[in-house]
C-alpha positions in Angstrom: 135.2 29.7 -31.8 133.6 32.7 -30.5 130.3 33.0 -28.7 127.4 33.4 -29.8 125.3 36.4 -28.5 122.4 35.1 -29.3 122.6 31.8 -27.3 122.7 34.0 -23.9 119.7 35.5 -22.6 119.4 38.5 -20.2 116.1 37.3 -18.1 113.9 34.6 -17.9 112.0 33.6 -21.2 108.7 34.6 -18.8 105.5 34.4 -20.9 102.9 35.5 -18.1 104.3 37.3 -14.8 102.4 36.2 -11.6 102.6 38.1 -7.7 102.4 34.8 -5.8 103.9 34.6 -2.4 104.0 31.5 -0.4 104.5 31.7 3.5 107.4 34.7 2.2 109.9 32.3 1.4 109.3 32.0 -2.1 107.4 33.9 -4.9 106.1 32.6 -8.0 107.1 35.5 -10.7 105.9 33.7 -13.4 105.4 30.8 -16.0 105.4 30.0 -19.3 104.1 27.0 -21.8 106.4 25.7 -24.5 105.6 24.5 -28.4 106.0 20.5 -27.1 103.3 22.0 -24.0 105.9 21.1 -21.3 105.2 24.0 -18.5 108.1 26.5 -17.0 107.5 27.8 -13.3 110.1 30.5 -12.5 111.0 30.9 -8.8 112.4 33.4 -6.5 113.9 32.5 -3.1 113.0 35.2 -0.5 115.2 35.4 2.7 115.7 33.7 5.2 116.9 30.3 4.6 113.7 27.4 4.1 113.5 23.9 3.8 113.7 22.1 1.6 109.9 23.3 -0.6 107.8 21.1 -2.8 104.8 21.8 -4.6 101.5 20.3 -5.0 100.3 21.3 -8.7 96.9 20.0 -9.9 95.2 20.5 -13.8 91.9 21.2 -14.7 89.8 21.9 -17.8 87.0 25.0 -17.9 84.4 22.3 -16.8 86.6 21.4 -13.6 87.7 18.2 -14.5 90.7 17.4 -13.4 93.6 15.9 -15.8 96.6 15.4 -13.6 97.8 16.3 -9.8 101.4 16.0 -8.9 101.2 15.4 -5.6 104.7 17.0 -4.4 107.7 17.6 -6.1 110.8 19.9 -5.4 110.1 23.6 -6.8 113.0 23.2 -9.6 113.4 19.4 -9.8 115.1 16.6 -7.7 118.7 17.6 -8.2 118.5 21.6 -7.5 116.5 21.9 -4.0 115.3 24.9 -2.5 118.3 25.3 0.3 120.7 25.3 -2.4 119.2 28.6 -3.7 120.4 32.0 -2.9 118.3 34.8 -2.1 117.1 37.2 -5.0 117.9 34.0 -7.2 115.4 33.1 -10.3 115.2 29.5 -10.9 112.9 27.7 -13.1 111.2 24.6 -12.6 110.5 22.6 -15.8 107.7 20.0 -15.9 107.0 17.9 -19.1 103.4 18.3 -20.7 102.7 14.6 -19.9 103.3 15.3 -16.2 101.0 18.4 -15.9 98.4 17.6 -18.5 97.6 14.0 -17.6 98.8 12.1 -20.8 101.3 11.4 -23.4 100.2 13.7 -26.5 99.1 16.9 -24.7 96.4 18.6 -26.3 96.1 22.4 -27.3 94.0 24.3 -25.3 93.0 26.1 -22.0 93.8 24.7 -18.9 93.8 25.8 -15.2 96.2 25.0 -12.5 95.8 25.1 -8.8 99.5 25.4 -6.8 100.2 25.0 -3.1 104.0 25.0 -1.7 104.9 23.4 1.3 108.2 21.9 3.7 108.9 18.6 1.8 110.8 17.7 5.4 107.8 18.1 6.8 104.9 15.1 6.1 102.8 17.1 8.1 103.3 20.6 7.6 100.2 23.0 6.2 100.7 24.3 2.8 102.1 27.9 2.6 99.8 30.7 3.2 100.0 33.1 0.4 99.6 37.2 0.7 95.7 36.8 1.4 95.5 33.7 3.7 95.1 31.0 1.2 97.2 28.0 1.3 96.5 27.8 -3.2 96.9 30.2 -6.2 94.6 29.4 -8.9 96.1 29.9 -12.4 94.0 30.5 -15.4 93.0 30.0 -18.5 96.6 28.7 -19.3 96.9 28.3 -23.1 98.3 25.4 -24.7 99.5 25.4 -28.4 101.2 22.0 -29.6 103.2 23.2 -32.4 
């Protein structure tokens, strides 16, 4: 059997591009929410070599209240971490609806997220400083459409 054109893509399915720099090791180019609401972050290493980075991610509705923090988890998931990446790479971090948005049947709407990367080696390390200082990019509104 032949392939099928159609199942390869040529770059990242990214729905909203984003500038985000953390500590210059790592950029946040952009995300994108899927039909189940299950969120894709898609990262670029920058060189030099880093630990091993995590990320704090939190969920809020318009009001401010807050649905769901995930307190730290590797950038693209448990089995691919951040040394293993090369430089220039984009890799994409996937985490389910029911993580991000707090419960089990995610609900459509608008949502804002508050990120922070930082040395998962490192207990006590300070969160990455982004381009202007702050150690948090703020995200927002990030429609969610269950279909």
């Amino acid at each position: 059997t032949g392939f099928r054109a159609s199942r390869f893509v040529d770059s990242p399915p990214l729905h909203t591009t984003t500038p985000f720099l953390f500590g210059g090791q790592v950029a946040l180019r952009g995300y994108r929410v899927l039909s189940n609401g299950d969120l894709l972050l898609f990262w670029e290493r920058l060189p030099p070599a880093s630990p091993d980075l995590h990320l704090q991610l939190s969920t809020a509705r318009a009001d401010g209240t807050v649905l769901a923090v995930i307190p730290g988890r590797r950038l693209a998931g448990y089995t691919y971490p951040f040394t293993r990446w090369q430089p220039g790479e984009l890799v994409t971090g996937h985490i389910p609806a029911s993580q991000w948005l707090g419960t089990p049947e995610p609900a459509a709407g608008h949502y804002w997220l508050t990120i922070s990367v930082f040395d998962g080696d490192d207990p006590q390390a300070d969160p990455l400083p982004t381009h202007t200082g702050s150690t948090l990019v703020e995200i927002g509104p990030v429609e969610v459409k269950i279909e």
